[in-house]
Structure formats: C-alpha cells, structure tokens
N, C-alpha and C positions, 0 to 999 in steps of 0.2 A: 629257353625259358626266359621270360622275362617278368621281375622283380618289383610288387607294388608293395612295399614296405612304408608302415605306417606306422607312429608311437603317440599313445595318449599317456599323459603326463610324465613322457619320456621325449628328450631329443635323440631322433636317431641319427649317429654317428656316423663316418664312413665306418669306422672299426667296428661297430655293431654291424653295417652293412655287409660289408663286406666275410662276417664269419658268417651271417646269415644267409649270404647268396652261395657261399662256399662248403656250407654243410647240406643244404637244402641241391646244389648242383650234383652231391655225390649220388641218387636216386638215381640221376641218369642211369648209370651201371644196369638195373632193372629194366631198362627199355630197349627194344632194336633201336630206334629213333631218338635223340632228344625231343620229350614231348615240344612240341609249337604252343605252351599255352601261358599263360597268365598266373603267377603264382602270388597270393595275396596273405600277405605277412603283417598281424594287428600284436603289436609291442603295447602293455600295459602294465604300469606301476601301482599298485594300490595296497596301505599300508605295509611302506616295505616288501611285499611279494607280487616279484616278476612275472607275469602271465604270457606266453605267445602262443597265437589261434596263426597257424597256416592251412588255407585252402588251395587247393590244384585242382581246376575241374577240367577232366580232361573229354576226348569222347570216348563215351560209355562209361568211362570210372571217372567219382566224385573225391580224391583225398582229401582228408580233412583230421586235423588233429590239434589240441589244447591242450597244453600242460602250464601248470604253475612249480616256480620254485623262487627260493630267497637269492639264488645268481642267478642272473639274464644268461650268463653262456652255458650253465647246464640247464636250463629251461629249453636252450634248442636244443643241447643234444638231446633231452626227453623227447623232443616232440619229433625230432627227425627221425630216432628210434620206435617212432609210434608208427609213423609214416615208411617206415621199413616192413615194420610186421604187417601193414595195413596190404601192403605191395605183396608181398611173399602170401599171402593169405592168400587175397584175389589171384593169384596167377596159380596158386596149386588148385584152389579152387576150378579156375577156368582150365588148364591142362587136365584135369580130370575128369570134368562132365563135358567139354569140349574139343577133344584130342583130335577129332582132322573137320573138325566145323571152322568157318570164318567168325567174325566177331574180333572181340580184344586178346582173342591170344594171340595174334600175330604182332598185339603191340610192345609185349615181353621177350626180352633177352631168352636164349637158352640156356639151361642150369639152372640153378640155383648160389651161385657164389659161393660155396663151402658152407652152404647152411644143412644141417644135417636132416633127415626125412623124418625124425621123428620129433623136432622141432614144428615141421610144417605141416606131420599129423595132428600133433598137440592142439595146435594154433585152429585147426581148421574143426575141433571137434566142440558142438554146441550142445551141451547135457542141461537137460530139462529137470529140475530136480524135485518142483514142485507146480502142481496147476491147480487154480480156481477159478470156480464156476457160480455167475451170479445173476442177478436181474439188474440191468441198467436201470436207475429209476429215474423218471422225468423231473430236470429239478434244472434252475438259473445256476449261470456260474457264481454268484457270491454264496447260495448252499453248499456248491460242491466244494468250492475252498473252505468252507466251516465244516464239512464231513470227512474231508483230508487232515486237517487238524484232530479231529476228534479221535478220529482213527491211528492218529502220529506217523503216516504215511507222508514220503513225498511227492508223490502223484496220486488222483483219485481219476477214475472212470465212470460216466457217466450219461445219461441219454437228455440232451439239451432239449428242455420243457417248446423253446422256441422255435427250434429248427428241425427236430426230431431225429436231428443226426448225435449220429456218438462222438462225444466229447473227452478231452484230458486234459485236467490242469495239472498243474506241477509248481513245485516250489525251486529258484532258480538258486544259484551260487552265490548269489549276492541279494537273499532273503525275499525279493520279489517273485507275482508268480506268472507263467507264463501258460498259453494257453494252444492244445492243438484240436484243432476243429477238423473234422471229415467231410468229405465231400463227396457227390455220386456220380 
C-alpha cells in the first residue's frame, strides 16, 4: 500500500503518519495479497473537530470512509473500524452470492478473524422500513433547494426542468448544497 496523506489546517507529523500508515496497514489481514493500490488520507481541522476521509480504490471495491472526532487518534481508529465492517461486509456478501465464481472473492483472506456470523449477518441485513411514491416535478435547482427547505428535508428529488433527467440536491455538512445529476 502506499500512503498519500494529506492535512488541511493541519501539519502532518511523522507521528500522525506514521499511526496512520500503521492502523490503516492492519486491513491487510482481510486480503490474500497486500492490496497494490494507492491509499488516500485527507486530515482536516475545523473548529476544534478532527475529520479524516480515507479512500482505498482498489479493483472492483471502492473503500471509503469519514469520521469526525475532537482527538485526531480516535478519529482513525473510527474510520479504520468503518473500513473494517466495510471489508467484512463486502466479502460475506461476495462469499455468499459468489461461492465458486471469479471476481473479488479470490481477493479476501479466508475466515473471518474471530468475527462472529451473527455479527456479519447483522451487518449485511438492509430493512426497508418505509417507501414513497411521487411525481418528479419539473422545476431548476434553486426551486428544488427552496422545496428541500420548505419540506426541512436534507435532500429533495426532482425532475431537472432543463435536462429532463432526475436530479438530487442535498444539504452538505458544512451547510453548503451539493448536487447529483443523472445521466443515461
């Protein structure tokens, strides 16, 4: 693995680096291989609370995980612990609907490392708890952020009056909004 560790409004340390290349190396254990890929680590300070965003893109799986806390060293261990379940997910996932197919299961260790199965039934079970059904209405994104509001919703859906694809805006973590556009 090698290490693009990056800090805004932070200088990063060797001793930041170094527990960061050192918690983030334990994931290997989840791999037959150490992956070959490029691990990209964004250190952020902003009023007093610590943020780190790590991505691992590896092939066929994308890791990726964000946590904030008021200590930089349990800020990683949240997000390495994200980046664990994330791991343990995908590969019961993949062991199960893939059991003698190629793909990425051959790119996981075997076992589970003393993770018990009803942990990574848990993990893997997606309940639906509520669904709506509506009309997209054709409307510009500065409507659709004033109907997100209105609604006190943090993302609205909607059918872009200009493009006639369906649209989402969202409100981001740092009160700005952000926009996903669909394509065909």
């Amino acid at each position: 693995m090698h290490f693009n560790i990056r800090g805004e409004n932070i200088e990063v340390t060797e001793a930041i680096r170094a527990y960061v290349e050192k918690k983030v190396t334990k994931l290997t254990k989840y791999f037959n291989e150490t992956p070959n890929s490029e691990v990209h680590v964004n250190l952020k300070v902003y009023n007093n609370e610590q943020s780190i965003e790590v991505t691992i893109p590896m092939k066929g799986l994308l890791l990726r995980a964000e946590e904030r806390h008021l200590d930089l060293y349990a800020a990683i261990d949240l997000v390495v612990e994200k980046l664990e379940r994330q791991i343990r997910k995908h590969k019961t996932k993949v062991n199960r609907k893939f059991r003698n197919a190629e793909g990425t299961k051959h790119m996981f260790a075997n076992g589970t490392e003393g993770v018990s199965t009803a942990l990574l039934e848990e993990e893997d079970d997606f309940e639906i708890v509520r669904e709506k059904r509506f009309d997209l209405k054709p409307m510009d994104t500065e409507e659709a952020i004033l109907q997100m509001g209105l609604l006190g919703h943090n993302f609205f859906v909607y059918n872009n009056a200009e493009t006639g694809e369906m649209n989402v805006v969202y409100r981001r973590k740092d009160g700005k909004y952000g926009l996903i556009a669909g394509t065909n």
